[in-house]
BAFI-3210 file (N, C-alpha, C; in Angstrom, 3 decimals, decimal comma, padded with zeros to 6 digits):
// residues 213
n [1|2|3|4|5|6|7|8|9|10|11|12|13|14|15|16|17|18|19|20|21|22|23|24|25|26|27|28|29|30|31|32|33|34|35|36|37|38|39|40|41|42|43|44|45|46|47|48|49|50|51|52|53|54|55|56|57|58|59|60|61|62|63|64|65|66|67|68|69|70|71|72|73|74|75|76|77|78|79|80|81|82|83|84|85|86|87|88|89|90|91|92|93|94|95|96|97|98|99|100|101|102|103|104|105|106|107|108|109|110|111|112|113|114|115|116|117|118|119|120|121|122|123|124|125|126|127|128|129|130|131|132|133|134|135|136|137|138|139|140|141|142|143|144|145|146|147|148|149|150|151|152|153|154|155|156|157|158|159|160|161|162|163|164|165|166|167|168|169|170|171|172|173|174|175|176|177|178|179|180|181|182|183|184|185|186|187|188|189|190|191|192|193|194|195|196|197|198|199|200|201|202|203|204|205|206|207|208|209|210|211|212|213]
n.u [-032,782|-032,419|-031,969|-034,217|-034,176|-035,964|-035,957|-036,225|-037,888|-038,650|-040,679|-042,894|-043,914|-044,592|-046,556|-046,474|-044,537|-044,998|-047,406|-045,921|-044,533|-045,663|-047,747|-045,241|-044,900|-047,060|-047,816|-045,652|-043,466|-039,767|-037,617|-035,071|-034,260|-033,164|-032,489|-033,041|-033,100|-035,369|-035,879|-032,973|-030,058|-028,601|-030,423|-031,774|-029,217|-028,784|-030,796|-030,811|-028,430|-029,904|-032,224|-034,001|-035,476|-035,213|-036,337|-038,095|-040,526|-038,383|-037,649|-035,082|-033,881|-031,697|-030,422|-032,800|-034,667|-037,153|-039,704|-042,378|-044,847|-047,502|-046,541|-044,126|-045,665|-047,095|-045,425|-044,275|-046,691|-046,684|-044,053|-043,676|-045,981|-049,371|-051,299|-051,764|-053,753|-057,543|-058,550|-060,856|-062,562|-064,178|-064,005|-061,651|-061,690|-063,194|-060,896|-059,001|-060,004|-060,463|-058,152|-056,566|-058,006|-057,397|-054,736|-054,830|-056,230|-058,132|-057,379|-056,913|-057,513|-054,893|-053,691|-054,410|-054,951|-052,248|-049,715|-048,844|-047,875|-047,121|-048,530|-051,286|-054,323|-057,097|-059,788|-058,303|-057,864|-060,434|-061,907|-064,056|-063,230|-062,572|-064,287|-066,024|-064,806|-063,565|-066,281|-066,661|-064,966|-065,676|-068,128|-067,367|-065,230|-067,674|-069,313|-067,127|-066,702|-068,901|-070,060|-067,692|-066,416|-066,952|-064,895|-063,438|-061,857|-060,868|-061,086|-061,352|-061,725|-059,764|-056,425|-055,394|-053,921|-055,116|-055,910|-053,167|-053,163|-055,069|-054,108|-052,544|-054,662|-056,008|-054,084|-054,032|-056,910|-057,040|-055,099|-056,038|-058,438|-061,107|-064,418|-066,017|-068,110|-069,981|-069,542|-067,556|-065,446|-064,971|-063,494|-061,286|-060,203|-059,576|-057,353|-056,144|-055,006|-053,189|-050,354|-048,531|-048,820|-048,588|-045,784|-044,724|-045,731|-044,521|-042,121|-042,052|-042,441|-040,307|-039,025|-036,962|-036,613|-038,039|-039,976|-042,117|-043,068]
n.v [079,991|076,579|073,429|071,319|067,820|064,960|061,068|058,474|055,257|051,622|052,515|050,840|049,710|050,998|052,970|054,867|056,650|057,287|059,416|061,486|062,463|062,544|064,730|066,994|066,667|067,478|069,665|071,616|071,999|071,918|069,270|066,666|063,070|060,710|057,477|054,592|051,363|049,135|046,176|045,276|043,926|046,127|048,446|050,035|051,076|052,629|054,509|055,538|057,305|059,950|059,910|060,215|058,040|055,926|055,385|055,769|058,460|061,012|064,511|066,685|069,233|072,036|072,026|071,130|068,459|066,832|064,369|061,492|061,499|063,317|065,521|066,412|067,072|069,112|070,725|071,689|072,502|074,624|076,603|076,213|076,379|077,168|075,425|073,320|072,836|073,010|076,271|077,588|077,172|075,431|073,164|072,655|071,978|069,311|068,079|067,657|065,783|063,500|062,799|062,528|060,501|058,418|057,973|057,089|054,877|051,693|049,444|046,556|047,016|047,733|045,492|043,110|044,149|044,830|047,356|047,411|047,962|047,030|044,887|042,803|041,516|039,444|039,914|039,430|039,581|040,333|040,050|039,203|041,259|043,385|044,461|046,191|048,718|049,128|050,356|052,243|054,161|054,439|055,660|058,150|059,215|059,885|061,689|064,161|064,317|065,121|067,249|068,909|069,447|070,890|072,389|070,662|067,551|066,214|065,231|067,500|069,193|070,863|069,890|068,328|067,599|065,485|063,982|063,067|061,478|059,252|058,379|055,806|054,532|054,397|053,547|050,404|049,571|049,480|047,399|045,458|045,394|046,105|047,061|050,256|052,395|054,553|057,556|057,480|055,891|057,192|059,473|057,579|057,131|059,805|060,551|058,397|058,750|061,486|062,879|063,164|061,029|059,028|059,012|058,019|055,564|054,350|054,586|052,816|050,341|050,100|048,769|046,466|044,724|042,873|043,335|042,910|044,528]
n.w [081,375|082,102|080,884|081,083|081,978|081,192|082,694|082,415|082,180|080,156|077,897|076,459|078,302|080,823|082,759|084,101|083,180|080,531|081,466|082,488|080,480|078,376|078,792|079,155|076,558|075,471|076,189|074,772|076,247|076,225|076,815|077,031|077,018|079,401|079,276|080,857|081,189|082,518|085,018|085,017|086,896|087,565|087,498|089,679|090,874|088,575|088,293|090,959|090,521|089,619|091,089|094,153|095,235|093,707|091,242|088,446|087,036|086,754|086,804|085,880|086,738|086,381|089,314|091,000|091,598|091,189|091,969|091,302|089,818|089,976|090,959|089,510|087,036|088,111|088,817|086,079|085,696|086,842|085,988|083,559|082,205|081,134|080,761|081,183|083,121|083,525|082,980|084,463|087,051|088,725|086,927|086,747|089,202|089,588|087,417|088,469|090,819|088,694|088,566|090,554|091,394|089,645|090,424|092,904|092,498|091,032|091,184|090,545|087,451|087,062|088,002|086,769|084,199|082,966|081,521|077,904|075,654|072,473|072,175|071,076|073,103|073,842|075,431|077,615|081,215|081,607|084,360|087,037|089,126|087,513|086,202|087,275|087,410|084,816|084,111|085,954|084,699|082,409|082,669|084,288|081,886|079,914|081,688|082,266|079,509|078,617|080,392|080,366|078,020|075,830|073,839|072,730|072,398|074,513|077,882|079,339|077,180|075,477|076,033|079,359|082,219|083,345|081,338|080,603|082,708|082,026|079,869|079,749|080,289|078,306|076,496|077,472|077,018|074,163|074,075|075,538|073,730|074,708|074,842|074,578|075,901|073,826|073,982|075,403|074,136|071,869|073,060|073,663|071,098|070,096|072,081|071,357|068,800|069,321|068,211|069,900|071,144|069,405|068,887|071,076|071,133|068,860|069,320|071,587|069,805|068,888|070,772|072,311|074,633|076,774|079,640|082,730|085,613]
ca.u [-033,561|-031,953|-032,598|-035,154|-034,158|-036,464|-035,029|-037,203|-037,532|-038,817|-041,814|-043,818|-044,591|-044,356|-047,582|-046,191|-043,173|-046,464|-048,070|-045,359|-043,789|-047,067|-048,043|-045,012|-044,948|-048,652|-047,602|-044,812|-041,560|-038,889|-036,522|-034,098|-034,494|-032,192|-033,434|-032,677|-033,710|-035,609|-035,667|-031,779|-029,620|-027,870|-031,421|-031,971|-028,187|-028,090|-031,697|-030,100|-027,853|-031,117|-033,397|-033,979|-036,337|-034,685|-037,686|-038,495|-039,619|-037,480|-037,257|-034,128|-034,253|-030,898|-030,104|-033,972|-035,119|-038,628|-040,020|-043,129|-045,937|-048,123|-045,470|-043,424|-046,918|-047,508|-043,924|-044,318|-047,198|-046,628|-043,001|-043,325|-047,089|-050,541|-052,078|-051,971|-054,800|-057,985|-059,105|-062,387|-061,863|-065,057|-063,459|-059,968|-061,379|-062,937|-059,724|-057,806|-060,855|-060,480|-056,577|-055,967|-059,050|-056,350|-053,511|-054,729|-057,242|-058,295|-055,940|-057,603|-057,398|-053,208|-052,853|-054,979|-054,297|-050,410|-049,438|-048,153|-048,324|-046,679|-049,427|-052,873|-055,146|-058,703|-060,445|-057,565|-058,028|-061,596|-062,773|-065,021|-063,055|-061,751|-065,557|-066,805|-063,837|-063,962|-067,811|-066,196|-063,724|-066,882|-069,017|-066,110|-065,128|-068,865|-069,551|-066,445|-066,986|-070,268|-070,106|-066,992|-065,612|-067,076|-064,166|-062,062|-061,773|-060,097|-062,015|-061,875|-061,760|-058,237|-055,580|-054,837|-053,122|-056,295|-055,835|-052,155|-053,330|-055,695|-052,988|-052,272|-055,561|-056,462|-053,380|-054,376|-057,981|-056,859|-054,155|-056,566|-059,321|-062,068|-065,523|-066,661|-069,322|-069,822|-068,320|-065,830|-064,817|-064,366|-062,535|-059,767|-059,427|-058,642|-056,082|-054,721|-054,597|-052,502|-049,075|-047,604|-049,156|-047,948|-044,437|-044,696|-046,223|-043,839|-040,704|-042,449|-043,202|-038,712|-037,665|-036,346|-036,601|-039,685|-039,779|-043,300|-042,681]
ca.v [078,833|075,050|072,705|070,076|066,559|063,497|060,450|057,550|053,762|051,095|053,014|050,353|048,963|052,040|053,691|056,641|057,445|058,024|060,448|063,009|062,001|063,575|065,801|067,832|067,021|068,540|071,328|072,225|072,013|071,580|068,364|065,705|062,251|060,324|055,928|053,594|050,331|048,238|044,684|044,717|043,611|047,178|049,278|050,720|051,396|053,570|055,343|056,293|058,336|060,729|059,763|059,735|057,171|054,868|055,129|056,835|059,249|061,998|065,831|067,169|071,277|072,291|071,697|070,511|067,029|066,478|062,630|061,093|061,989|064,788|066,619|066,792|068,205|070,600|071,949|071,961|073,347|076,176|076,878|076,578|076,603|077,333|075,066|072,176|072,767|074,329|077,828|077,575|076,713|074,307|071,753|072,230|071,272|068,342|067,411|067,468|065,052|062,797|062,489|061,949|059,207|057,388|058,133|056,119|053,775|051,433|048,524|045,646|047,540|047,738|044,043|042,367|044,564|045,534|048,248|046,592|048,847|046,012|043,358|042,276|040,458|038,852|039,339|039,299|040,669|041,044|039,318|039,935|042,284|044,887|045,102|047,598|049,724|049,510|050,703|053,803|054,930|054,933|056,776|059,223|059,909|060,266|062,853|064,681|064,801|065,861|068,436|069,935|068,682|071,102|073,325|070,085|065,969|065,532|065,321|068,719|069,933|070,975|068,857|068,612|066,814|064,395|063,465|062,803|059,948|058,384|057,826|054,410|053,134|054,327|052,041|049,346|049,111|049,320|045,948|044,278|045,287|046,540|047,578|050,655|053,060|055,538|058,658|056,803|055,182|058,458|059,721|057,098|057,411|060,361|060,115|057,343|059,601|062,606|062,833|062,675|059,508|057,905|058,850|056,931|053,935|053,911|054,415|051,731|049,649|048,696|048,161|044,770|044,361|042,299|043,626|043,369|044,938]
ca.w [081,810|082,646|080,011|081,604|081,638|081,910|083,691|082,221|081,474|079,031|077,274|076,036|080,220|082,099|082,498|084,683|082,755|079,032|081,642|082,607|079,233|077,381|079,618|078,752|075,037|075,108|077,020|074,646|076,963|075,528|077,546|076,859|077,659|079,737|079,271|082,060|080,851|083,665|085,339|084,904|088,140|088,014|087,492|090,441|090,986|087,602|088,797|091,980|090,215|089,736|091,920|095,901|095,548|093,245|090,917|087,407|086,526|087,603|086,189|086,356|086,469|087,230|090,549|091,095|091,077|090,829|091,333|091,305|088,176|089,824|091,278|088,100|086,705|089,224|088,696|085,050|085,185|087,838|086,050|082,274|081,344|081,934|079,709|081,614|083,999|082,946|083,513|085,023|088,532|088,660|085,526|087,104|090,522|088,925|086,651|089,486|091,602|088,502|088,119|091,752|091,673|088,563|090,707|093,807|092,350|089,808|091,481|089,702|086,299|087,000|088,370|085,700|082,251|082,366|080,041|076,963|074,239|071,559|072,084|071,714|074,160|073,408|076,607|078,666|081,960|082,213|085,448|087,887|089,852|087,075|085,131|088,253|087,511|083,410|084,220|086,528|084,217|081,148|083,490|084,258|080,749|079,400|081,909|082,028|078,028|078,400|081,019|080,122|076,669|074,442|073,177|071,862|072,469|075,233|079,235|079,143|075,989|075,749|076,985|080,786|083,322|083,705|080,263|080,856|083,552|081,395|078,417|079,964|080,588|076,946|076,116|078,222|076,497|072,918|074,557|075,893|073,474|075,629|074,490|075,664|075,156|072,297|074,414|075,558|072,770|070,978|073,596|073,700|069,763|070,247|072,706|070,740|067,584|069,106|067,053|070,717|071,396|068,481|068,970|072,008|070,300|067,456|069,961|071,905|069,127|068,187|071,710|072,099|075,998|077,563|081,204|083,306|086,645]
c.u [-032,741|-032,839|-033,048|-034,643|-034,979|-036,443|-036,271|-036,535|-037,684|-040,141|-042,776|-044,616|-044,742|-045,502|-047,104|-045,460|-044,311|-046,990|-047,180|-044,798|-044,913|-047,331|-046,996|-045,205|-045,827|-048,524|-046,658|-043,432|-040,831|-037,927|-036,098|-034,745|-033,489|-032,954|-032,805|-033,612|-033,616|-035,423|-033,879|-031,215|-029,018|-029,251|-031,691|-030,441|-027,551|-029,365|-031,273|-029,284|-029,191|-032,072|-033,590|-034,512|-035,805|-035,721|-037,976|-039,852|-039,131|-037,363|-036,096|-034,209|-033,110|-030,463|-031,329|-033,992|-036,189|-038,988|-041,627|-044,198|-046,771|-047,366|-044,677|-044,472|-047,169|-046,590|-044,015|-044,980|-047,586|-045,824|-042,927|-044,971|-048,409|-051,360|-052,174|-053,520|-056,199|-058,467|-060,175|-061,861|-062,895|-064,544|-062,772|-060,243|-061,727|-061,834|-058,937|-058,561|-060,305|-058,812|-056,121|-056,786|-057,549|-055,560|-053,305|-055,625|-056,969|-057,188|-055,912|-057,178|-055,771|-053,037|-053,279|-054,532|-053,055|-051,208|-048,823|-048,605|-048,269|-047,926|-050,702|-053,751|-056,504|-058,920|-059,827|-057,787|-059,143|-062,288|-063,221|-064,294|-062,976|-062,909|-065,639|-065,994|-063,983|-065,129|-067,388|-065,956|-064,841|-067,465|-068,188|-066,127|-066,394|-069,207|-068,457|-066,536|-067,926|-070,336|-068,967|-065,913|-065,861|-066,269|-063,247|-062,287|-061,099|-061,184|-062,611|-061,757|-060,463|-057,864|-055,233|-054,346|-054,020|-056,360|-054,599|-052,254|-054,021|-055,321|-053,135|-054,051|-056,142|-055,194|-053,828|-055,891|-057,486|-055,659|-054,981|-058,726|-060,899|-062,944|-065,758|-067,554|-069,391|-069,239|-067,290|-064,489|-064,098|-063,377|-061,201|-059,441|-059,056|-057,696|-055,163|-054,063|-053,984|-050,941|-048,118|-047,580|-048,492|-046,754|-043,881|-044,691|-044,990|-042,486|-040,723|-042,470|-041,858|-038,299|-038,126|-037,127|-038,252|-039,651|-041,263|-042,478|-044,206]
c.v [077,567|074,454|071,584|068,307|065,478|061,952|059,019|055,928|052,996|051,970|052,091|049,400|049,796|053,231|055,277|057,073|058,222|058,880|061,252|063,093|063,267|064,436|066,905|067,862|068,325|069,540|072,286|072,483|070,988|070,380|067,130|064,633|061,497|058,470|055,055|052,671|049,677|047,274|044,772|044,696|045,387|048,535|050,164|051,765|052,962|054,373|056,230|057,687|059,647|060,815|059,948|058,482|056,059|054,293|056,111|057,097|060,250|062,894|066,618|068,925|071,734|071,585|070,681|069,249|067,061|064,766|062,639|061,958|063,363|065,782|067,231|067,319|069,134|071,169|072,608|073,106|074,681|076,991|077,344|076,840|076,731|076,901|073,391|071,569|073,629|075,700|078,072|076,423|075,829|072,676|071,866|071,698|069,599|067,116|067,275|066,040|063,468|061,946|061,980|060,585|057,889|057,168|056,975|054,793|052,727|049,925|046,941|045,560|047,290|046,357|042,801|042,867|045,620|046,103|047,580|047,306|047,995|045,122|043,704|041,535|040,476|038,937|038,947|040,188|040,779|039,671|040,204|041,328|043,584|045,114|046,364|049,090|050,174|050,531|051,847|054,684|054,783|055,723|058,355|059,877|060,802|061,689|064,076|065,146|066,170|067,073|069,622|070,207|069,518|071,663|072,517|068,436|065,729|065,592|066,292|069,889|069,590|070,067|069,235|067,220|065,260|063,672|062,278|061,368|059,179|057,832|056,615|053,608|053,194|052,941|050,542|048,689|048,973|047,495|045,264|044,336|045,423|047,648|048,641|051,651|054,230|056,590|058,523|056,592|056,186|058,969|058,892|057,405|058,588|061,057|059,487|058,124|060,781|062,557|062,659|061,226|058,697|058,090|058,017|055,631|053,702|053,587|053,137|050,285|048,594|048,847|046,803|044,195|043,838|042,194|043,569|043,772|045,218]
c.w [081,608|081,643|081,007|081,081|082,354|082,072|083,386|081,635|080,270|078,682|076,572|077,290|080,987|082,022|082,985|083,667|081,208|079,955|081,812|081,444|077,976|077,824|078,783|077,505|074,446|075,426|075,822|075,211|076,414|076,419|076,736|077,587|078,084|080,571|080,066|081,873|082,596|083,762|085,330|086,370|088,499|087,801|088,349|091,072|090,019|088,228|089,953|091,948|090,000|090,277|093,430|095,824|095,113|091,861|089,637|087,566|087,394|086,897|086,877|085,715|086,888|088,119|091,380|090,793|091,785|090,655|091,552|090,496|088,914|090,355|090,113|087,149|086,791|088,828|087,765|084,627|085,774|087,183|085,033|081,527|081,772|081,163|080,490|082,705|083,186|083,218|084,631|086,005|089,201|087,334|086,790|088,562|090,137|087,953|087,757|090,368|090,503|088,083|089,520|092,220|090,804|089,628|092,223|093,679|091,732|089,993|090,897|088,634|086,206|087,153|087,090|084,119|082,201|081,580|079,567|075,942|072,822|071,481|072,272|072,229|073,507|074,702|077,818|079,393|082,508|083,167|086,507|088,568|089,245|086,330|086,226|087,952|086,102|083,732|084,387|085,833|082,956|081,483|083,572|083,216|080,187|080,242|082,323|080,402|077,849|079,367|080,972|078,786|075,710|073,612|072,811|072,477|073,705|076,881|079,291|078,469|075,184|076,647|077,850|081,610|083,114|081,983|079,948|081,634|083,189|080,269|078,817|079,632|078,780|075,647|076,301|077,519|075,023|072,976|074,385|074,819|074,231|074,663|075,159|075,258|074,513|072,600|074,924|075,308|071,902|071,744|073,192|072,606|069,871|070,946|072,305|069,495|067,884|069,248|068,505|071,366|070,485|068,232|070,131|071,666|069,633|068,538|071,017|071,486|069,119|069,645|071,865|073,746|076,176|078,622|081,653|085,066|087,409]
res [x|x|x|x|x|x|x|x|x|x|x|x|x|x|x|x|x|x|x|x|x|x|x|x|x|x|x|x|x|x|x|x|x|x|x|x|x|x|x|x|x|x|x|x|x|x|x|x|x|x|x|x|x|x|x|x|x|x|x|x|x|x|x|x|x|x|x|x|x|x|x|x|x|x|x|x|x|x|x|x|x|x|x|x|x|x|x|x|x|x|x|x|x|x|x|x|x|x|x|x|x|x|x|x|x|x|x|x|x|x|x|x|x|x|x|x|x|x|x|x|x|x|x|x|x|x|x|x|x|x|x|x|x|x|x|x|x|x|x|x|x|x|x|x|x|x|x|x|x|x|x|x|x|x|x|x|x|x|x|x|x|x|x|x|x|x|x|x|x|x|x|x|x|x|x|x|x|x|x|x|x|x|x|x|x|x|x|x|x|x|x|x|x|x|x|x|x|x|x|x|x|x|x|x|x|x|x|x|x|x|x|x|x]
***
């Protein structure tokens, strides 16, 4: 087997690069990381070297290159594991309904509360446009909890993909401090509390660079 390398940026701004980033951790695969600091004039120049797109992240498999977050999922989790999706083919159609909802939505939520893992906001962020969406993404969790949560903390139970795309916004509320409601709430803690999360944070915590993109 080809040792897996993943092809990433600054980690304390880059919401995609914390989902395929965790994703595998949680999974267990074993890869290397290879850090291409952003905003710089030669950024896209050194990405190139791994990328088509010009664009982290990127899984390198060999000869394979893998871009964009649910593809490098899918691969992962067709290739090396079966723990990423869940079993029961009613959740997993659901986890899949609510990961591809993250993946094209929520555009408010991204333009108003950056990821900023380092900093805290009072109330930054919340205007009219991005409450309807906060609301969504409470509703979401609560009944994803509740209808399929019981065998562990996470959406659906066990950790999956759909968990993986909600890392950020669970960042993004603990940033910007966001209230939210009691199944919620539990949820993100613990998201924020798993030992792969907080190797993120912490590796997040000493870089120097202040890039928004």
């Amino acid at each position: 087997m080809s040792k897996l390398t993943l092809v990433i940026g600054n980690k304390n701004y880059s919401s995609w690069l914390l989902r395929v980033w965790l994703a595998m951790k949680q999974a267990g695969i074993d890869f290397t990381e290879i850090r291409i600091l952003l905003g710089t004039p030669i950024t896209s120049q050194e990405i190139l070297k791994y990328s088509p797109t010009g664009l982290v992240p990127v899984l390198l498999d060999g000869d394979i290159k893998v871009w964009e977050f649910l593809a490098i999922c899918e691969y992962v989790a067709e290739k090396f594991t079966d723990s990423l999706w869940q079993k029961n083919q009613a959740a997993r159609a659901v986890a899949r309904a609510v990961s591809a909802e993250m993946h094209a939505g929520f555009p408010n939520l991204r333009k108003y509360m950056p990821m900023d893992c380092r900093s805290r906001y009072s109330e930054v962020g919340i205007i009219p446009e991005v409450k309807p969406e906060i609301k969504r993404i409470n509703k979401m969790w609560r009944e994803c909890r509740e209808k399929y949560g019981a065998e562990g903390d996470m959406l659906f139970g066990k950790f999956t993909i759909a968990d993986a795309m909600y890392a950020p916004v669970v960042s993004r509320f603990v940033t910007y401090q966001i209230k939210l409601e009691p199944i919620a709430q539990a949820y993100a803690e613990a998201v924020w509390a798993l030992p792969d999360m907080q190797e993120w944070l912490a590796a997040a915590a000493v870089e120097t660079e202040n890039v928004f993109y």
